[in-house]
C-alpha positions in Angstrom: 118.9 175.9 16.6 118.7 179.4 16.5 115.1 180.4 16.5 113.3 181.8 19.4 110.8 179.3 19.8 113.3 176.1 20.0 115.0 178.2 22.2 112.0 178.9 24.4 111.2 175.2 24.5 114.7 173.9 25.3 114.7 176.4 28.0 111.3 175.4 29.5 111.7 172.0 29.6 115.4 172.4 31.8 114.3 175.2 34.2 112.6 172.6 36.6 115.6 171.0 36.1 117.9 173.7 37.7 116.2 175.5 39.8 115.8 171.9 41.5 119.1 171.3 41.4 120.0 174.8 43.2 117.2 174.5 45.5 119.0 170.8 46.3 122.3 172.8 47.3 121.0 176.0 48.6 117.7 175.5 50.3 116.7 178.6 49.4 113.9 178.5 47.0 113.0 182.2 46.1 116.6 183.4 46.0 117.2 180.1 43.7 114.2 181.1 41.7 115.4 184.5 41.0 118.2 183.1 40.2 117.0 180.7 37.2 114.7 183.8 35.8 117.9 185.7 35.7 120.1 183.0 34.0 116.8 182.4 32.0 117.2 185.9 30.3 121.2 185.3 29.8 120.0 182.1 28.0 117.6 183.2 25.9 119.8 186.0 24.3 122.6 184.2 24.6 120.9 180.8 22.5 118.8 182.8 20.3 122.0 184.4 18.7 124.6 182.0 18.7 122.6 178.5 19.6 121.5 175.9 21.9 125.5 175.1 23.9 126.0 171.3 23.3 125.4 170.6 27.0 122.6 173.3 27.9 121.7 171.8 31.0 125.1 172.4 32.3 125.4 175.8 30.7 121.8 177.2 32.4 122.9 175.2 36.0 126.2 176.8 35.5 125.0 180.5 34.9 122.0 180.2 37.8 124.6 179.8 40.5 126.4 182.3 39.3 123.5 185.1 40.0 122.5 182.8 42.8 125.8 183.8 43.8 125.7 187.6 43.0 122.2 187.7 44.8 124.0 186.7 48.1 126.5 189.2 47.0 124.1 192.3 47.0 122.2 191.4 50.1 124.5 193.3 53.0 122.2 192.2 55.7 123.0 188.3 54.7 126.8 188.9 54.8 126.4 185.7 57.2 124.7 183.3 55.3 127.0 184.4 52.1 130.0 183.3 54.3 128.1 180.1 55.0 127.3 179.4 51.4 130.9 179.8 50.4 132.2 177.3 53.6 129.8 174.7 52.3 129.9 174.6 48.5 133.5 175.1 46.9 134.1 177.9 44.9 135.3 175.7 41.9 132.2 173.9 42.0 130.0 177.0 42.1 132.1 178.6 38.9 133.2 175.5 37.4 132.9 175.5 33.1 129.7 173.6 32.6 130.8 169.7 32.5 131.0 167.6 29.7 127.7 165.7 30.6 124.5 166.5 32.0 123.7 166.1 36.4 122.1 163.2 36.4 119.9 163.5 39.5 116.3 164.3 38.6 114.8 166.7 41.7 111.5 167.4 39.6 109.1 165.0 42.1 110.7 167.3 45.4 110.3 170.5 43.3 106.7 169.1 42.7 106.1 168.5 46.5 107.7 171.7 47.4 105.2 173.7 45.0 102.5 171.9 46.5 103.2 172.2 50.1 100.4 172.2 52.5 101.2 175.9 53.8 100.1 177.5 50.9 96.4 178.1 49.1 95.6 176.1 45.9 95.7 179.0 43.9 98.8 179.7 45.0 100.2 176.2 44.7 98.9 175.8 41.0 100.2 179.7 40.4 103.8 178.4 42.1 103.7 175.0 40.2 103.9 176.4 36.5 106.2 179.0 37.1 108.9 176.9 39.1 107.8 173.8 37.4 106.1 173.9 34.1 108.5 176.8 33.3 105.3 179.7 32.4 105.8 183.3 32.6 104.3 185.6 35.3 102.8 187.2 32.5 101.2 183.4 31.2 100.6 182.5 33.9 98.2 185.8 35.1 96.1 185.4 31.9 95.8 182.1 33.2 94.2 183.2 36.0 92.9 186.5 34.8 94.2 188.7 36.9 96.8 191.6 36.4 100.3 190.6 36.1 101.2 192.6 38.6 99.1 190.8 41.2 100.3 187.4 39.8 103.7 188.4 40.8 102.5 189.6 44.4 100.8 186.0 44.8 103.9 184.1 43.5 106.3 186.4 46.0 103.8 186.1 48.8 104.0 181.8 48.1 107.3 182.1 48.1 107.7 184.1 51.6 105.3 181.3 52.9 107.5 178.6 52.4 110.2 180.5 53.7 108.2 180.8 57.0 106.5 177.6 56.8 110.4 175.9 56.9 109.7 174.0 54.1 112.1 171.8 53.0 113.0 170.6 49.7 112.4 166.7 50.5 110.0 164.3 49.8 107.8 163.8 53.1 109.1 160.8 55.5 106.0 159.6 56.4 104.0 157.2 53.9 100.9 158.8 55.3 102.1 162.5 54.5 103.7 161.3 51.4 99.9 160.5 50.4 98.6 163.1 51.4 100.5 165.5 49.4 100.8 163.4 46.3 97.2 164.1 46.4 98.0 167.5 45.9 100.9 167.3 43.3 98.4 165.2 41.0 95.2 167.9 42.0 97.3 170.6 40.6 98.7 168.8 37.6 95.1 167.9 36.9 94.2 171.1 36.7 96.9 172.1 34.9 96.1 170.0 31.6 92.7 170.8 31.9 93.3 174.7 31.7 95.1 173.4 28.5 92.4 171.1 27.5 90.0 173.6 27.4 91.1 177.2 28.5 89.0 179.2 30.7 89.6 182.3 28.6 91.1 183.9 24.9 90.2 183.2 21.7 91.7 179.7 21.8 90.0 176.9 22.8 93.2 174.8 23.2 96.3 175.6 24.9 98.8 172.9 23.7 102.0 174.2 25.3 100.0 173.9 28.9 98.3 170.2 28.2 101.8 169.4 26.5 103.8 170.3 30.3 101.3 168.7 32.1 101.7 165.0 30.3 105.2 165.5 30.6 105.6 166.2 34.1 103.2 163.6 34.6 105.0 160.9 33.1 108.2 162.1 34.9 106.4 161.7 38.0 104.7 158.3 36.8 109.1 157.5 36.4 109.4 158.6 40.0 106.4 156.6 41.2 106.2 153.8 39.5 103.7 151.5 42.0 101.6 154.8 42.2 98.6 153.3 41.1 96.6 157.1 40.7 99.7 158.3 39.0 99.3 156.3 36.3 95.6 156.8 35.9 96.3 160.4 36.1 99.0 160.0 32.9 96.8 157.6 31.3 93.5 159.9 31.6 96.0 162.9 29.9 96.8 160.6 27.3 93.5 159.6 26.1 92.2 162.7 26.5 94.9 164.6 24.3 94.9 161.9 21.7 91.6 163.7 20.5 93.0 167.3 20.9 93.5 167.9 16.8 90.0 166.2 16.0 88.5 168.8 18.8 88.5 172.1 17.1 87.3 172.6 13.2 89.4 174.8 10.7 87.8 177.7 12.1 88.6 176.9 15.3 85.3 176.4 16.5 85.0 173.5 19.0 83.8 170.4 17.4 81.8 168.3 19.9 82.9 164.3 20.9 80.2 162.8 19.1 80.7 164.6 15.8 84.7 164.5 16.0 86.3 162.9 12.8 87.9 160.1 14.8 90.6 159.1 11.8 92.0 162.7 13.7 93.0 160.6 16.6 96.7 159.9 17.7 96.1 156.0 17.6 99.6 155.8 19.1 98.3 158.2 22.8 95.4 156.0 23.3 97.4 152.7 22.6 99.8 154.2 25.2 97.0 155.4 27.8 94.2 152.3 27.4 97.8 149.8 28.1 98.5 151.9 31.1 95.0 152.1 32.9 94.6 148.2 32.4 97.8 147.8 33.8 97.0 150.3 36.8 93.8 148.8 37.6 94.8 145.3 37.6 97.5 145.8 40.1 96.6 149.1 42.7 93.5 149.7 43.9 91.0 151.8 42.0 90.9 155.5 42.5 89.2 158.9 40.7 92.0 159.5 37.9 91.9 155.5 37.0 88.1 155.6 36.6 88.3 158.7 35.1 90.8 157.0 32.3 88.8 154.0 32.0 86.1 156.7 30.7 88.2 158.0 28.5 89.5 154.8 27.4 85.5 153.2 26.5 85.1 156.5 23.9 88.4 155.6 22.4 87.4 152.1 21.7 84.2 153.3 19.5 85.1 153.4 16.2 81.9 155.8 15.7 79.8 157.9 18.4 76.7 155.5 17.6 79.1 152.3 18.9 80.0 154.0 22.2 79.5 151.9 25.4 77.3 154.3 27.4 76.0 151.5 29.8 79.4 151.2 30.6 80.6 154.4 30.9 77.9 155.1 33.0 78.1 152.5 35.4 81.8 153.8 35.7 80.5 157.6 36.2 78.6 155.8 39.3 81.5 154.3 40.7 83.0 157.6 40.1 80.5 159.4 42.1 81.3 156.9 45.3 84.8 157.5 45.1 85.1 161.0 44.8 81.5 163.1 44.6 81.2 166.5 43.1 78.6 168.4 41.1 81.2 167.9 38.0 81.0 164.1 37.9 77.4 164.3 38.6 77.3 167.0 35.4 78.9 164.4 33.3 77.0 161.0 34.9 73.8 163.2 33.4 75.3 163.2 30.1 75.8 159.3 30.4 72.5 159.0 31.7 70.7 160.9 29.0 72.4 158.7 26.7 70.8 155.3 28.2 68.1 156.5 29.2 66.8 159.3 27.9 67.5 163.1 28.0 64.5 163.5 30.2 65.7 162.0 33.4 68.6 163.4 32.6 66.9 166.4 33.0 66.0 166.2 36.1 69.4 165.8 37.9 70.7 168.9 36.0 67.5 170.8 37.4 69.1 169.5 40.6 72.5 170.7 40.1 70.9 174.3 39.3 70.0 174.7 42.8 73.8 174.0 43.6 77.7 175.5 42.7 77.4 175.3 39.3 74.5 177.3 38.6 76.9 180.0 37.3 79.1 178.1 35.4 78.6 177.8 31.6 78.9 174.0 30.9 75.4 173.2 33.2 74.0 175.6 30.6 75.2 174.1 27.8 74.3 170.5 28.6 70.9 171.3 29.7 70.5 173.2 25.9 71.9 169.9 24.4 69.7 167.3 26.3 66.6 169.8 25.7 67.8 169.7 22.3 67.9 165.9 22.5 64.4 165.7 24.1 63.0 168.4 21.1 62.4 171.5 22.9 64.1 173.5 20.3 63.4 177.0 22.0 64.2 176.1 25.4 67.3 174.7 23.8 68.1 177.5 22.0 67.4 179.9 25.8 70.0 177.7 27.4 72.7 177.6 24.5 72.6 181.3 24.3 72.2 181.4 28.1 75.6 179.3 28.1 77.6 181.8 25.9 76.9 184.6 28.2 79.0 182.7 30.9 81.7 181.0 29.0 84.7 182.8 28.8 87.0 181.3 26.1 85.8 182.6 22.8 85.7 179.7 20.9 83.1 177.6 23.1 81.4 180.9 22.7 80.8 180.6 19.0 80.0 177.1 19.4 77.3 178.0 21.8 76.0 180.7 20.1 75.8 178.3 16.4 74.0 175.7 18.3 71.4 178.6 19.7 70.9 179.6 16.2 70.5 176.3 15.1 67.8 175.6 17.6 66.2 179.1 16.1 66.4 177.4 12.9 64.9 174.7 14.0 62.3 176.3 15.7 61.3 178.0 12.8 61.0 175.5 10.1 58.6 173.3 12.8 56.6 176.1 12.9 56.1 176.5 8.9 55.5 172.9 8.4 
């Protein structure tokens, strides 16, 4: 394996890895962090020119404590804590050759905690959690976020000086109550996380794989970790059966292609086996909660072998136990399209005129499913209005296109009603 992309995958999936496994000994989380950037570098020219070591876990561990080592080193004013390193972890173990098998313990659920720790913003908790965790690049993760790179790397230092002052500790919480509580955060985040993948808030690509591709695999370590997590599972499940359309989703131009007119023979068969097994499961045994409804969605479009043989009484009597668990002007967004589907695209109408008046006003996807259901209900040049009106706000350039075909289609439309 010599190529720089194996070599940038290896090296992703392990740097959770190390850095918890450093974190574990040390304590110190941005001096650790440095660390596993720095032995990051060393890896990456090191692997791309002679190949991924046999045991590469061992190797990357191996080199990180080395410059966790040297960064003790060059600070004069931490002469102390230096001593103090080297009284509690032995030398040998600290420049040991890598060992002939991997460290067994898995520290990615405190990592994920840490990340996630109530001191800091949610911005900077999602910004922390897929540079630590899901491996990113400052640089990945600011276009991300659109902002400079520069002030990515402020935000991640500033995180990182919080925790320091915050005493955080790398630990999951005692307390069932606090352990909750900030699972509640770890699964917000990583929510978010496969979503930016799912459907990226900017660039000219609609998908992001490597991002959706992290997120399902840090939520199925987590799912290992937790296994009588009942939201947990509904989490990984909702990822799964919402992945399992990602190659039907996008056409060979790369325009996005709708759910209804997806070609469904597209769809990994073996994700939404995987995902419907795992929300049954979850709902028979824990009680119900957002992600698990969420997946029980997902899991009702999976089951239709066409659009026209979709449940929508069903999946919209689930959006309305949705909306009791956990209200927001998104779920109601999506209830609309349910409703519009059972009962018309008039009354469904009228609750998106509702959510105008709220938060999403600005945001593109009101836009664009007030242009469909006015599409739906045969107002062509309304339709057309709100498609184009849609495109202005979106930011990822493929939705763009799609919005901006559908206005002209409605133009099209338009016109031949007129000439008949």
């Amino acid at each position: 394996m010599t190529t720089a992309e194996p070599v940038e995958h290896v090296l992703r999936a392990l740097t959770p890895r190390v850095l918890g496994i450093l974190v574990r000994r040390h304590g110190d989380f941005a001096r650790c962090e440095d660390a596993v950037q720095e032995a990051l570098i060393d890896a990456a020219a090191a692997w791309s020119r002679d190949g991924v070591p046999e045991h590469p876990l061992g190797w990357l561990t191996k080199v990180a404590a080395r410059r966790y080592v040297d960064l003790v080193r060059s600070d004069a004013a931490r002469e102390r804590r230096e001593q103090a390193l080297f009284d509690a972890v032995p030398r040998d173990e600290l420049l040991a050759p890598p060992p002939d098998a991997e460290p067994a313990r898995d520290d990615l659920l405190e990592l994920l905690f840490l990340c996630c720790h109530p001191a800091l913003t949610p911005p900077a908790q999602m910004a922390l959690t897929l540079r630590a965790v899901a491996g990113l690049t400052t640089t990945e993760i600011a276009a991300a976020f659109l902002v400079p790179d520069k002030t990515m790397g402020q935000r991640i230092s500033r995180a990182k000086q919080r925790l320091l002052q915050a005493g955080a500790r790398f630990e999951l919480p005692s307390l069932p109550a606090e352990r909750d509580k900030a699972l509640t955060v770890v699964l917000h985040v990583l929510y978010l996380l496969f979503n930016e993948g799912y459907s990226a808030s900017a660039g000219p690509l609609l998908r992001r794989p490597d991002l959706t591709g992290q997120a399902i695999r840090l939520a199925r370590e987590l799912h290992q970790r937790l296994p009588d997590s009942g939201e947990t599972a509904g989490l990984l499940a909702l990822m799964l059966l919402t992945e399992a359309r990602g190659a039907a989703r996008t056409g060979a131009d790369g325009i996005l292609v709708p759910l209804a007119e997806q070609d469904r023979s597209l769809w990994d068969r073996t994700l939404i086996v995987e995902g419907t097994e795992l929300v049954t499961r979850s709902l028979a045994t824990h009680p119900v909660g957002p992600y698990q409804v969420q997946a029980a969605i997902a899991a009702v479009h999976s089951e239709a072998a066409t659009a026209q043989d979709t449940d929508w009484p069903q999946v919209l009597a689930l959006y309305d136990v949705l909306e009791r668990l956990a209200p927001s002007p998104v779920t109601a967004l999506n209830r609309a399209v349910a409703l519009g589907e059972v009962r018309g695209p008039r009354a469904a109408l009228d609750v998106v005129a509702e959510l105008e008046r709220g938060e999403l006003a600005g945001h593109h996807r009101l836009h664009a499913v007030r242009a469909h259901l006015l599409e739906q209900a045969g107002d062509a040049e309304a339709a057309g209005e709100a498609f184009r009106r849609a495109a202005r706000l979106a930011g990822n350039l493929a939705e763009q296109r799609f919005l901006l075909l559908r206005a002209a289609r409605c133009t099209s439309a338009k016109t031949s009603s007129a000439t008949t």
